[in-house]
N, C-alpha and C positions, 0 to 999 in steps of 0.2 A: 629656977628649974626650967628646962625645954623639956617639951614633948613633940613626938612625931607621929601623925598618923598616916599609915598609909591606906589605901584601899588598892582596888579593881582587879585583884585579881582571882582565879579561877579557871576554870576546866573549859579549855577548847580546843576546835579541832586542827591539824593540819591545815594552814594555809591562812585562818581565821584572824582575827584580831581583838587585841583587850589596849586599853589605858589602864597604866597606873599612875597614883594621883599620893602625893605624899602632904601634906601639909604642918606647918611648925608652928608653936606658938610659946610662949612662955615668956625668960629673960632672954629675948634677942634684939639686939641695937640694931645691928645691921647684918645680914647673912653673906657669906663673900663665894664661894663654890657650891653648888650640890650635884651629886653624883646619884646616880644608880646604879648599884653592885650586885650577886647574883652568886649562890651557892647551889650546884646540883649535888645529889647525892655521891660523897664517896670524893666532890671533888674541891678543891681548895676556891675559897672567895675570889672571884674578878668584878674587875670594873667594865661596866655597861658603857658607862658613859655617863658625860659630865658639862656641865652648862657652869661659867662663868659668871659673875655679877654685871659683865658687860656683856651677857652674852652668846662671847665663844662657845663653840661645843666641840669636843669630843667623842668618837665612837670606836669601839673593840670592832677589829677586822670582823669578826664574828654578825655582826650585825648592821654592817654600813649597808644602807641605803632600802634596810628594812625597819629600824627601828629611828624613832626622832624624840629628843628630850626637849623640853621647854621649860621657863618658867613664868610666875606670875609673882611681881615683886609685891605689889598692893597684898596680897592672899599670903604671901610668902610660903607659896607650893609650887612645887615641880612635879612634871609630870613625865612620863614615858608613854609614845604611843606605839605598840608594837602591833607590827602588820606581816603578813604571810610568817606568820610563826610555825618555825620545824618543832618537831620531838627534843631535838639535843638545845630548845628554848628553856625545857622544865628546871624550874628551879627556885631557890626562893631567892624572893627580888627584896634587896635593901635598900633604901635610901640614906643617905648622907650628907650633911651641911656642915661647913664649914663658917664659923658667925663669931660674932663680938658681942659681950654683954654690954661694954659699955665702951666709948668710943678711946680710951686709955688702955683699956682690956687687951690682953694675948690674945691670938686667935684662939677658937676650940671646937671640936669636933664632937658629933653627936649622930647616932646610929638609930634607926627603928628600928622595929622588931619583925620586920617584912612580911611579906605575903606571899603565899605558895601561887605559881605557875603552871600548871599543867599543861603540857601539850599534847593529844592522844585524840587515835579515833575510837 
């Protein structure tokens, strides 16, 4: 079984900043993607953005060059740091990995159960 915790998020103001911090642990050989996703109310799931096993990243037009993903392999967490965060930021923030149980294994994916965002003065 995998689990995922996330953390950090919470109620801040216009322009302020939070990290979210997701962490995995269970049967995972190797993790190959994770991502951060993001539902506001009323509106359909997207992707934040998305960090590579090499690396790479990806960012939703919506956020480039306010928000930065990373990860940490040893911890096997990813993190989201968002900065000058708007109102149309609120939302609840998912993480997602994509990982192998064993090195023969299919890939497989796995969601948390995310963390609400608020953005508001």
């Amino acid at each position: 079984q995998v689990q995922l915790v996330e953390s950090g998020g919470g109620l801040v103001q216009p322009g302020g900043s939070l990290r979210l911090s997701c962490a995995a642990s269970g049967s995972i050989f190797s993790i190959n993607a994770m991502g951060w996703y993001r539902q506001a109310p009323g509106k359909e799931r997207e992707q934040v953005a998305g960090i590579t096993s090499g690396g790479s990243t990806n960012y939703a037009d919506s956020v480039k060059g306010r928000f930065t993903i990373s990860r940490d392999n040893a911890k096997k967490t990813v993190y989201l740091q968002m900065n000058s965060l708007k109102p149309e930021d609120t939302a609840v923030y998912y993480c997602k990995i994509d990982f192998y149980i064993s090195s023969w294994s299919y890939l497989r994916n796995y969601w948390g159960k995310g963390t609400l965002v608020t953005v508001s003065s």
